[in-house]
C-alpha positions in Angstrom: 27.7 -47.3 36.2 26.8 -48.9 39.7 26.0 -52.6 39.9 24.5 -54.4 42.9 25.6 -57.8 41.8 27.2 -59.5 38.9 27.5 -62.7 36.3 30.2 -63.7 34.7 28.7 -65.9 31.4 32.0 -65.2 29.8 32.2 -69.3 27.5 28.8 -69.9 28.0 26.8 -70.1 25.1 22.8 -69.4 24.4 20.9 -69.7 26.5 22.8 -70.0 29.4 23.5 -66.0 29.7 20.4 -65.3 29.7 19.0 -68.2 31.6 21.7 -67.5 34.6 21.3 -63.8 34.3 17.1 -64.3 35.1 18.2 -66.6 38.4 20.7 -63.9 39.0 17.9 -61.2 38.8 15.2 -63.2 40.9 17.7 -63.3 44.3 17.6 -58.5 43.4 15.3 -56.3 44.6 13.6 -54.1 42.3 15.7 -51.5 41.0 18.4 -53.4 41.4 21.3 -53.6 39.0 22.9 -56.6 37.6 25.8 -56.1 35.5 26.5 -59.5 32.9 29.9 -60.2 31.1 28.8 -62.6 27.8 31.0 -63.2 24.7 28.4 -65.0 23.2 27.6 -63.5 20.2 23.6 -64.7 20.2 23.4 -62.7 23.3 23.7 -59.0 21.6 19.8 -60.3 20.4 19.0 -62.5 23.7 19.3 -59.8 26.4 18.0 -57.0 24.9 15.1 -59.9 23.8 14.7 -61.5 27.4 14.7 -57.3 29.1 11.6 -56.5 27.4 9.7 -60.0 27.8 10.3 -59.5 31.0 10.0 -56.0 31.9 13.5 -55.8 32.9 15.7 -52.1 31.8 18.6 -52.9 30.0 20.4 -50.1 31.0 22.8 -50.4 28.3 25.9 -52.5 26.6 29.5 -51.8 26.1 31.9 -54.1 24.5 35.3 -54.8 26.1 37.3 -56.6 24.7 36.2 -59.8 22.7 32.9 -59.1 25.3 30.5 -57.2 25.8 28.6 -56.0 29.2 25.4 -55.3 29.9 23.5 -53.8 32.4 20.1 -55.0 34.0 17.9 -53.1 35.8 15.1 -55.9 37.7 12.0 -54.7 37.6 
């Protein structure tokens, strides 16, 4: 899928992913994609936790690798 911008939290651990991923999302416009690379493992529950707080779509997750990616649509 399309992204508009992305974050690399690939060795960062919880709660930074999520915690960068919301500055990343505030600079977007609504509607906006923002596509995350995280190995953390905390952040399989964190995104999916911090999308619905706040009102974000997460658009879905695939694993690569020894990550996983996920997609962020801003509100």
């Amino acid at each position: 899928m399309d992204h508009d911008a992305e974050l690399d939290a690939l060795g960062l651990l919880c709660p930074l992913p999520v915690l960068k991923a919301r500055k990343r999302l505030q600079a977007l416009a609504s509607g906006q994609v923002l596509r995350v690379l995280a190995d953390d493992p905390a952040a399989l529950i964190d995104m999916p936790h911090f999308c619905a707080e706040a009102g974000h779509e997460l658009v879905g997750v695939t694993e690569d690798g020894a990550h996983h990616i996920y997609l962020l649509r801003k509100a």
